[in-house]
Each structure stands twice: as C-alpha cells, then as structure tokens.
C-alpha positions in Angstrom: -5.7 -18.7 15.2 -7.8 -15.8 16.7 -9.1 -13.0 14.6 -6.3 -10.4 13.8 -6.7 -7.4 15.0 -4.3 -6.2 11.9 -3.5 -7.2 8.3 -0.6 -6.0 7.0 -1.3 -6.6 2.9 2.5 -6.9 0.9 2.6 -7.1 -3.0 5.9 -9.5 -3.8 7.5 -9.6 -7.2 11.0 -10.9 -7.8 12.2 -9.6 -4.3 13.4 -13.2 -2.9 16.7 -11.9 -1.3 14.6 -9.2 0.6 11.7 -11.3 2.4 13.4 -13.0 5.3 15.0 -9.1 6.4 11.7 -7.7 5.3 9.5 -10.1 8.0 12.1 -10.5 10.7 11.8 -6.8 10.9 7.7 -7.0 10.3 7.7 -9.3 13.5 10.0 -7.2 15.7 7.3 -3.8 15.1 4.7 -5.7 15.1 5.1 -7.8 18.2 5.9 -4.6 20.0 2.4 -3.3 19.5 1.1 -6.0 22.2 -2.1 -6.5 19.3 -3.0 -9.8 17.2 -1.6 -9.5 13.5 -1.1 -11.4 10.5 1.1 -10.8 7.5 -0.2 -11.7 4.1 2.2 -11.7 0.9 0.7 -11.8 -2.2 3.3 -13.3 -4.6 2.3 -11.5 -8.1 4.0 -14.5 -10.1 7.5 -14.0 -9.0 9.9 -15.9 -11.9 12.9 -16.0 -8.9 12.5 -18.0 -5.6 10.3 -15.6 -4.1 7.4 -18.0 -4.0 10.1 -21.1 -2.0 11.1 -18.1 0.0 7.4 -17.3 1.4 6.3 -20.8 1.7 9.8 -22.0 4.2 9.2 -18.8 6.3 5.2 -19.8 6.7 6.7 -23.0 8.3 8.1 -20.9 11.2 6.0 -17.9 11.3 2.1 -19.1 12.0 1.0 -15.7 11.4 2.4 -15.2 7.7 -0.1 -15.7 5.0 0.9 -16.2 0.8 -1.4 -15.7 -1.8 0.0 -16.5 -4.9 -1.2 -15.2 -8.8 -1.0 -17.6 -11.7 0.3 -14.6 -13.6 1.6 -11.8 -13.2 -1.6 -9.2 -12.3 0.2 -6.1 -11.2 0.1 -4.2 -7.5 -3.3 -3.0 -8.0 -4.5 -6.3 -8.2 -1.9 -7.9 -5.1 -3.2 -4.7 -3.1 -6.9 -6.1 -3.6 -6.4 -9.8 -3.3 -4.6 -9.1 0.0 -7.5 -6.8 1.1 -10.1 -9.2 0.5 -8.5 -11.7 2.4 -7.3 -9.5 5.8 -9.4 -10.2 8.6 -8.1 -6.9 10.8 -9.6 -4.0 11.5 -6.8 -2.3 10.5 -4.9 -3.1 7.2 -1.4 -1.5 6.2 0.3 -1.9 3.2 4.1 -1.8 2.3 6.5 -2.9 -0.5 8.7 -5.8 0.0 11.5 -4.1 -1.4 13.0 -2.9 2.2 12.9 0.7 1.2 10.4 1.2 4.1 11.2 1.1 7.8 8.3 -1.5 9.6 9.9 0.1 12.6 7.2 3.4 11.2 4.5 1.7 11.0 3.8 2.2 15.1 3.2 5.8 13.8 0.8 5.5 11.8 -1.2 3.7 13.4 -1.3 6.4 16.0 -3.2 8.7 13.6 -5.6 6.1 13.0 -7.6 7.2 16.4 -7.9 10.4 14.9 -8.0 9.5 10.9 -9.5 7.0 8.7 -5.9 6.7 6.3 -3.2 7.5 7.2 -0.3 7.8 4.3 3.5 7.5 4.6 5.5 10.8 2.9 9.1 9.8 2.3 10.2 13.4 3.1 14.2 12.4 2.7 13.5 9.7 -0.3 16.9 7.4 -1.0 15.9 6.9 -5.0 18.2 7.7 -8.1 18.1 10.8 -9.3 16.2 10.3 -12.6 13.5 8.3 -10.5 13.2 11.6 -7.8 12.7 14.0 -10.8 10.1 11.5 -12.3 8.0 11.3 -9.1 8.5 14.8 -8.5 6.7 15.1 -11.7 4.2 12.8 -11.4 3.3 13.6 -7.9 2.5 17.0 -9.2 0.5 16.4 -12.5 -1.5 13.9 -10.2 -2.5 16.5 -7.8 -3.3 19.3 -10.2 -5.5 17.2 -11.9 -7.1 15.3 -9.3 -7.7 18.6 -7.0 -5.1 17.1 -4.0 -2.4 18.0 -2.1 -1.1 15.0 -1.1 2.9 15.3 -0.6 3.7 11.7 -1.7 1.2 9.7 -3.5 3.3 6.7 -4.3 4.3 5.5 -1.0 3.2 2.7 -0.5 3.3 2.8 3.5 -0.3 3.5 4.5 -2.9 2.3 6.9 -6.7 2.1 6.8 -9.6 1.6 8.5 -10.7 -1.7 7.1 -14.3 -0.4 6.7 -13.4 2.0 4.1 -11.3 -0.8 1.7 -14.4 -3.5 1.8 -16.3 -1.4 0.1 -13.6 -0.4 -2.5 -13.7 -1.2 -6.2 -10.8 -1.5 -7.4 -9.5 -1.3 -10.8 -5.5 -1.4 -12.9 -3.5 1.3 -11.1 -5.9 2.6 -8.8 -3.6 1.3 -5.8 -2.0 5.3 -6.6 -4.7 7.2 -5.8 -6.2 5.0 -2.8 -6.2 8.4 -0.6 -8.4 9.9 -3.3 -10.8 7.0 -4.1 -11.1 6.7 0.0 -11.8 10.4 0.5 -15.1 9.9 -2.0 -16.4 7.4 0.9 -16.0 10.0 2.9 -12.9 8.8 4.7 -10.7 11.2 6.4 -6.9 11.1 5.6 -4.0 12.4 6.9 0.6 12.2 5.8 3.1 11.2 8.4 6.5 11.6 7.6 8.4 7.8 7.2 12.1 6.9 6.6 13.3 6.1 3.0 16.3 3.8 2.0 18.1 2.9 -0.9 17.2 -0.2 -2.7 19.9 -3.3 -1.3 18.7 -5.7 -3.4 16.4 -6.5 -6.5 15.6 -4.1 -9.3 13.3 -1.4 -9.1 9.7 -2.1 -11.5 9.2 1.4 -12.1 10.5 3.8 -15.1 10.2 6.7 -16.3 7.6 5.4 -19.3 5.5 3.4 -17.3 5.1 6.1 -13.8 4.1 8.8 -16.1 2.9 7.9 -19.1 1.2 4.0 -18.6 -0.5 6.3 -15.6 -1.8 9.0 -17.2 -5.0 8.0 -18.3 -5.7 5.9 -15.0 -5.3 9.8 -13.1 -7.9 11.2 -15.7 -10.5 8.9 -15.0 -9.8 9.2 -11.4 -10.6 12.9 -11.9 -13.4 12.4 -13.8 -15.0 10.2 -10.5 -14.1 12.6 -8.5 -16.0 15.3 -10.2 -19.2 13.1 -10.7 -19.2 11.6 -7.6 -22.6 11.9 -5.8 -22.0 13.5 -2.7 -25.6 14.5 -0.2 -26.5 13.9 2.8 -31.0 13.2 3.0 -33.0 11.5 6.2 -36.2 9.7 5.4 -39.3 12.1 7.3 -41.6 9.9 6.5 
C-alpha cells in the first residue's frame, strides 16, 4: 500500500450499529477526492461488537486500519494513538457516531491551502435540548478563560496539517482544546460551517457532569499554558 496522502483518525466506543453507514459513507467522500487515504479506527475497548464489526469490514476495505485499547482510555487517548499511527499529510478527525456528514469533509480540506486547522462549527446542531444548553455553556466558560473565540470547540470534525499534531503532547481531555494547544505551535486555524444530525443509533458518552465539571480543571491548565507559553522569535549573528 502506497503512502496515504490522508489519515482520517476515528475514536470508536460502543457504536457497532453505526460503523458500516459511517465507512460506506467515509469511502464515497473520500474516493471523490481522486487522493490516497486510509481510515484508522481506534476501538477504545468497545464491550458491544464494535471490535467484530471493524475487523469483517478490514477484510473488504484494504484501506481501513483498527487499533484496538486493552481498556477503555478515553478520546484523548484514541485521538493520539490514531495520530501517531497516520502516515498522511493531512489527518482529519470525526466521531463514529454519524452525527457528522463525511460528505463535509471535502470542505475542509479546502481551507487547508490557506490554514494549518481547520475546525467543523455545527451551526444548526441536532442534539437534545439539555445537551445544547450544556455546550452552550461550556463552549463559553472555555473561551472566556482560555482567551478564544472559537464558535464550537467540541466538534469533533477537524483537519490538520500533520506537522503540527507530531509534535503534540498530549494529555486526558486535551483532544477539546486541540485548536488552542495548535495555535501555541504557531499553527494558524480557521471554522467552517458542517451539517449536524441527530443521533440514530447508540447512546451519547457525554452529560451534563462530565462536559462541564470532569473538564473544568483540564481548561484551567490549558489556560495556564497558554499564558506561559514562550513565544520569540531570535536568529543566531554569530
């Protein structure tokens, strides 16, 4: 198989009924595109069939790639498996949860000539009401404090440069402020607008508790970076 000339990096927990749509769909962007790909699902120790799911569609699809956890590790951690084992220059990321069009992800890549990231905003989002209000919330407590104005920070459709994520530490529930962590390298990032759908099948991960609460301290030490992050520029005269 010849280098890809994109990854596309998909953190999979408990979402067996949604693969198959999710890569039939993957295949029918990405093959559009006319570029080298592969698709890597990292399986965060999935206690349904998500994990007999990924290995009988790697029989038929020589692009697909499954990394699988021996426990459950969280999407932080899936995000930076999958990056570490993408070989394109250009890595996007997605949930498995079919709440993102693939069918967008020719659009962001357009910005790429222009950007470094490029983030998904779910403008028109398809979520319960309770969950909207949360995020709302969140969205705004995580800009305040972390000096941003980025309109959606938890979609999870993005796209990157590949030589801004290999040089990425990454830590527990930093996958939410990648835009922030990547502008610190100096990477230049830029929202796109990307359609939103209700959830068919599965159960969401996320609650209340655990998006603003569990997340809190994760956006203060972000902050804290942020404010102590060296930042010169210096040439050798001599």
């Amino acid at each position: 198989m010849q280098k890809p000339q994109i990854s596309v990096v998909i953190p999979v927990y408990n979402e067996q009924e949604n693969l198959p749509i999710l890569l039939e769909g993957l295949v029918l962007s990405l093959d559009g595109l006319r570029k080298s790909y592969e698709v890597i699902f990292v399986d965060d120790a999935s206690t349904d069939k998500s994990l007999n799911v990924l290995q009988e569609l790697a029989n038929k699809t020589t692009s697909l790639r499954i990394i699988k956890f021996q426990k459950n590790s969280g999407q932080s951690a899936a995000f930076d498996a999958g990056f570490k084992l993408a070989k394109g220059e250009i890595v996007v990321t997605l949930d498995a949860d079919l709440q993102y069009d693939p069918g967008d992800i020719p659009k962001l890549l357009e910005k790429l000539n222009e950007y470094d990231v490029v983030c998904g905003w779910r403008k028109k989002r398809q979520d319960p009401q309770l969950k909207l209000i949360s995020t709302k919330i969140a969205n705004a407590v995580r800009n305040k404090l972390s000096g941003e104005n980025i309109k959606d920070t938890g979609c999870s459709l993005k796209a990157f440069k590949r030589d801004f994520l290999v040089k990425l530490k990454m830590y527990k529930g930093m996958h939410r402020f990648l835009p922030t962590l990547l502008k610190m390298q100096g990477a230049k990032v830029c929202e796109v607008e990307v359609r939103h759908f209700p959830r068919k099948f599965g159960r969401s991960k996320y609650n209340i508790r655990n998006r603003l609460f569990k997340s809190f301290l994760d956006l203060l030490f972000v902050a804290w970076m942020k404010k102590r992050n060296l930042d010169y520029k210096a040439e050798v005269i001599k």
